[in-house]
C-alpha positions in Angstrom: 124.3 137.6 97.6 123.1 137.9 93.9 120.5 135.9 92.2 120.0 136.0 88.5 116.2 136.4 87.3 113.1 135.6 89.7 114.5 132.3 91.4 110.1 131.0 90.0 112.2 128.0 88.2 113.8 126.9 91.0 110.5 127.3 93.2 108.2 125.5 90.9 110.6 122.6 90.7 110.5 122.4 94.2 106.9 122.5 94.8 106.3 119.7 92.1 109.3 117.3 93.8 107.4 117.7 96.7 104.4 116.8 95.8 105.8 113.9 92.8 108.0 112.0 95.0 105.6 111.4 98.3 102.7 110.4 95.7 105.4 107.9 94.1 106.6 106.5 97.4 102.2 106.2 98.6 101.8 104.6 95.0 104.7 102.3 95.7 103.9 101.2 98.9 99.7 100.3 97.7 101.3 98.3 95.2 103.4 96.4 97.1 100.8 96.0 99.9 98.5 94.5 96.9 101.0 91.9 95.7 101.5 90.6 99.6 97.9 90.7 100.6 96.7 87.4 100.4 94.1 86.0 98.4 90.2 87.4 99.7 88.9 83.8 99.0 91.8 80.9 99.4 90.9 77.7 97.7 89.3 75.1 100.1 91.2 72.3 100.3 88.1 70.0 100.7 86.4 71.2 97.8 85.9 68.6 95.0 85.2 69.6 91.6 81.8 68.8 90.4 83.0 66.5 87.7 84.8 64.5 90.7 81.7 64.6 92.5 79.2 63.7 90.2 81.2 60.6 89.4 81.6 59.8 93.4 78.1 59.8 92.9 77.2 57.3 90.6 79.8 55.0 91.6 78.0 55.0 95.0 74.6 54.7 93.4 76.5 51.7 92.1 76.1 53.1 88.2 79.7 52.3 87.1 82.3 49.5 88.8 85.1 50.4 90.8 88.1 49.8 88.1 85.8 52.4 86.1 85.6 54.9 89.0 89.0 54.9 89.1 89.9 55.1 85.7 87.5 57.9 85.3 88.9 59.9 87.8 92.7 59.6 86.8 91.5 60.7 83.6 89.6 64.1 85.3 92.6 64.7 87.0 95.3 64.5 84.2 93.3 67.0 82.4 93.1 69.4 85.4 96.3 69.7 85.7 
């Protein structure tokens, strides 16, 4: 069998597809694991804001009237959204 110059090119090649491709696959595989991780610190679903809270609070320190309370706190939650 005959080979034509050193047969380095093909050697090299092979060396960096061996090392390329297994770091693509790792890097692929971290990624995805990121995207399906879920969140560190999911949102409580009892939280209140503090703008909801601090207008619970006057209402109950009888500051404002209900119709107002409840106006008010439409209003907080249009703009949240």
């Amino acid at each position: 069998m005959m080979f034509y110059g050193s047969g380095v090119g093909m050697g090299w090649s092979m060396i960096v597809f061996a090392i390329v491709l297994p770091a693509l696959v790792v890097a692929a595989v971290l990624i995805l694991a990121q995207f399906r991780r879920a969140p560190e610190n999911p949102p409580d679903p009892d939280h209140i804001p503090d703008a909801e809270r601090t207008l619970a609070d006057r209402f109950v320190r009888g500051e404002i009237a209900m119709e107002e309370y409840e106006d008010r706190l439409r209003t907080l939650r249009a703009a949240r959204r």
